[in-house]
N, C-alpha and C positions, 0 to 999 in steps of 0.2 A: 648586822653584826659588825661591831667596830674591828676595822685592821688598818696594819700601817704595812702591808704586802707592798711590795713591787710588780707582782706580777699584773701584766696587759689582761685587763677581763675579757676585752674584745676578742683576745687571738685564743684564750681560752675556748669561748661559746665561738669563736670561727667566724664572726661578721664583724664586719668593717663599722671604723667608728660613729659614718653616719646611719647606723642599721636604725629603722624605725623598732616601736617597740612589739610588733606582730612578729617580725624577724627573730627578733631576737629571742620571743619566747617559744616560737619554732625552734630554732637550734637548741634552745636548752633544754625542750620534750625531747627530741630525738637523743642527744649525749645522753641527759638523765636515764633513758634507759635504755643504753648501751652499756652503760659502766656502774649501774644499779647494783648493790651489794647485793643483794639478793638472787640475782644474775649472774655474779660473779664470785661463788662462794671462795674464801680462801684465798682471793688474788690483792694484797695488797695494794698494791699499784692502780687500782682499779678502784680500790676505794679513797685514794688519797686523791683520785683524777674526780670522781663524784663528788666531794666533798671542796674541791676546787669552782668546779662547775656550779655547786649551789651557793657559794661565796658570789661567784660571778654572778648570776641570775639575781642574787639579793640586791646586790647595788644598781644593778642596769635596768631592773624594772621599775627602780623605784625614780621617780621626774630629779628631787632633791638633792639621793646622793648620789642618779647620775652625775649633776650638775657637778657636786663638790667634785666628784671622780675626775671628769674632763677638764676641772679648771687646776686640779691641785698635783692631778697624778696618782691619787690614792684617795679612801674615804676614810673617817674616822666620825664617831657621832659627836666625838669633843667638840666639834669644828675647825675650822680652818687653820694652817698651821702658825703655831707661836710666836714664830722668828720670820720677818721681808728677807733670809735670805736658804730657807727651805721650802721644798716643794711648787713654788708658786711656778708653775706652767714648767719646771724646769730650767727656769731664769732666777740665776741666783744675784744679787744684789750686793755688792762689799763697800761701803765706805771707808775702807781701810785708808787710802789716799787722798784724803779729803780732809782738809783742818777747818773747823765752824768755831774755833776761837771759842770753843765755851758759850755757845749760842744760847745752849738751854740754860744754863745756871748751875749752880752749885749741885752736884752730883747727878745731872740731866744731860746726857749725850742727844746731838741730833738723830744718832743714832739708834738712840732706845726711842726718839718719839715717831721717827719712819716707821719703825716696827708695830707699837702701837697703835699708830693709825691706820696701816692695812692691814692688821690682824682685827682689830675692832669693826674694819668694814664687812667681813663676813661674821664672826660670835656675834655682834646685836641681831643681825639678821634671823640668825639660825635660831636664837635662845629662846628657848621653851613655844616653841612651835609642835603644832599637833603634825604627826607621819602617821602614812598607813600603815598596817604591816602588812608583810611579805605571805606571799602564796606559798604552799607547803604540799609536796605531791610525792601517794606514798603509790606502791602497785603489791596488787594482789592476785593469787592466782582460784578462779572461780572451776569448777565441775565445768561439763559441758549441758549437764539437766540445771545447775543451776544460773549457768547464762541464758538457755532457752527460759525456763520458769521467775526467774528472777529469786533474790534471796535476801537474807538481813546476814551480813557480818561484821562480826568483834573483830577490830583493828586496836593496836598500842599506838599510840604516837607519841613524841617527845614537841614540843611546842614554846613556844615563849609565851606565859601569860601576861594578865596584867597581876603585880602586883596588889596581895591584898594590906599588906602592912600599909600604902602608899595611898592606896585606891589606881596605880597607874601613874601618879604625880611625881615619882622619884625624889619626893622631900616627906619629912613630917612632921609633926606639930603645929599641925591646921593648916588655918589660912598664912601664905605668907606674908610678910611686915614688907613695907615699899622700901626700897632701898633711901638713905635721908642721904644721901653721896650723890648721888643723880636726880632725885626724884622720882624715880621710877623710869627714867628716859633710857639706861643703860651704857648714858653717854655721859663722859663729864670733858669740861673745858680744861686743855691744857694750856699755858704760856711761855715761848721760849723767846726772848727779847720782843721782837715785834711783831714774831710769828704766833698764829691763835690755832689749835690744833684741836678738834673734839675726836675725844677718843674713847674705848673702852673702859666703863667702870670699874675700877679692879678690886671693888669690894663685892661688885654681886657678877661680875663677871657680864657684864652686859646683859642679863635677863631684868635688870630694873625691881628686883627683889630677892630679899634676903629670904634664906634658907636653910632649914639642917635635913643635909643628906639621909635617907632612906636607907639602913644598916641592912636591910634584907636584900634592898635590890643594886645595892651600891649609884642610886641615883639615878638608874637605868627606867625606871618604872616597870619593869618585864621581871618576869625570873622562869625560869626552863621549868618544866615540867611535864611527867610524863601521864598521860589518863589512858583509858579503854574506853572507846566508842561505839555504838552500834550503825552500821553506814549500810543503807538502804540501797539494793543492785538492782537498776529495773531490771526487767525481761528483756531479751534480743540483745545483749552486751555481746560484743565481737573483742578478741584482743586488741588492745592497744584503745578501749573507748576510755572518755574520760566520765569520769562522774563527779557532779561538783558538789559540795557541800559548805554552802556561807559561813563564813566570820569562825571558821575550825581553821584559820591560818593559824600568822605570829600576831600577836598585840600589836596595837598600834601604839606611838610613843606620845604622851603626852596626851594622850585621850583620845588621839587618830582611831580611826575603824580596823578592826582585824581584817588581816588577812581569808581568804578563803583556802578549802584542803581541798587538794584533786587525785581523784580514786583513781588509776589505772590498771584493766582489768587485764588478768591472761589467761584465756580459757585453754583447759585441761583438752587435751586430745581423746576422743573417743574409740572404745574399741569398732563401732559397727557403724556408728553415724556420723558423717562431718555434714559440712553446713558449706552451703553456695547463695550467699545473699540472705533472705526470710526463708529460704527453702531447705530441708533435711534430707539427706540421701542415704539410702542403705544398698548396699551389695549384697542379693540375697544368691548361693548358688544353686541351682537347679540339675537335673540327670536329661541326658540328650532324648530320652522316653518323654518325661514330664514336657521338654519344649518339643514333640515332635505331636505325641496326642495329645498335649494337654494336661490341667491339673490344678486342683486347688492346693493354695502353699499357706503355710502360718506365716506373717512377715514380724518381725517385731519393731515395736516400738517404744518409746521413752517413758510410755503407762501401762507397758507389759503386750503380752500378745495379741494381736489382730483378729480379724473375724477371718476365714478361710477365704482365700479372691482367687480368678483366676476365671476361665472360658474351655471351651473345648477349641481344638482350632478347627480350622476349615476344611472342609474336606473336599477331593477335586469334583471339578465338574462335569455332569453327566455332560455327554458326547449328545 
């Protein structure tokens, strides 16, 4: 999701800038459902913390806009920021005090071709590259006959598709035409006296091809969307299991793989049976007669009542 936030994703999800990315999607299961609206009915604070947290988990699982993240201080899918004296590591750059005599030419600042040239070193980079998308993880609350038996449930989800007006391309009307300003390279030659500059092509934007934007997805190639799914619960789910279900994430951009959905379950409490690992236990109570002679008892279970169990006990021994 594009933002231009300030806020540290890092101190959000709680792990240090070097966190490998097993780390990090450990802290983001743990928050994500601690502050799960679902969890938290009514508490807005609690959902504007979840909805931070999933911002954060989007950018840092992903290699790419980690990268953009750690190099710019922010992610944007635009790419890299427009001006050498925004964002860049939080070093900003003024040639305020600096006379270049009119180096570039007649309406050409040194200043606008500095700009150009390291804005152009990340947009060719970036431009129309295929991304994965993002993981999406919803939780549900299952019976406790249907964690033991396992079950089929209807879930809503809201999703980023691939657009279909697009096919996922964020442009339309076909194939696009090669840019005739580059060649398709995304890069053209600039000249300022004796200096040679290649830089961003500013008629296709450094993707080396012309294009008419996508009116449904605004060029995104995704558009949100919300479906009903039927999501398959094996048997023996314990709270907190995950269940995975393939390419049910976000779309991927530019024709990247979808993301994957992950189910997390929370099994319903029982009035008579809880569970210790694969095993069911029930508290059945008895009369100090029935444990003193003995006794057949009904116990119940989860397919209805038992067959009658029990022993006589022992009786002492003859002398």
């Amino acid at each position: 999701m594009p933002t231009t936030t300030k806020q540290d994703y890092y101190e959000v999800l709680g792990v240090p800038r070097k966190a490998p990315l097993k780390e990090i999607r450990q802290a983001y299961r743990r928050l994500a459902r601690k502050y799960h609206p679902d969890l938290n009915p009514g508490d807005k604070s609690a959902e504007e913390r979840f909805k931070q947290i999933q911002e954060a988990y989007d950018v840092l699982s992903d290699s790419k806009k980690r990268q953009m993240y750690d190099q710019f201080g922010f992610y944007s899918e635009s790419g890299a920021p427009s001006s050498a004296t925004e964002g860049v590591g939080d070093v900003h750059v003024d040639f305020g005090g600096f006379d270049f005599g009119g180096v570039g030419g007649a309406g050409t600042s040194f200043r606008d071709l500095f700009n150009q040239f390291f804005r152009g070193a990340g947009v060719a980079e970036s431009a129309a590259q295929a991304q994965s998308g993002s993981d999406l993880e919803y939780h549900i609350e299952v019976s406790f006959a249907e964690a033991v038996r396992g079950t089929v449930k209807k879930i809503s989800i809201a999703r980023l598709d691939s657009c279909v007006e697009c096919n996922g391309s964020g442009a339309t009307g076909g194939a696009h035409q090669v840019c005739t300003a580059c060649n398709g390279s995304g890069r053209a030659a600039q000249i300022a006296g004796k200096l040679r500059f290649n830089v961003t092509c500013t008629r296709c934007a450094g993707s080396g091809r012309l294009r008419t934007i996508c009116r449904n997805c605004g060029g995104e190639g995704r558009v949100r969307r919300a479906e009903t799914i039927d999501i398959r619960i094996p048997a023996g789910v314990q709270s907190g299991s995950r269940v995975r279900v393939p390419g049910r994430g976000n779309a991927g951009v530019m024709g990247g793989p979808p993301g994957d959905l992950y189910i997390v379950t929370k099994v319903q409490d029982h009035p008579f049976f809880h569970r210790e690992g694969d095993d069911i236990h029930c508290t059945v109570p008895i009369t100090v007669t029935e444990a003193t002679l003995g006794a057949k008892i009904e116990v119940p279970t989860l397919d209805g009542r038992a067959q009658p169990i029990g022993r006589a006990p022992r009786g002492p021994k003859n002398g």
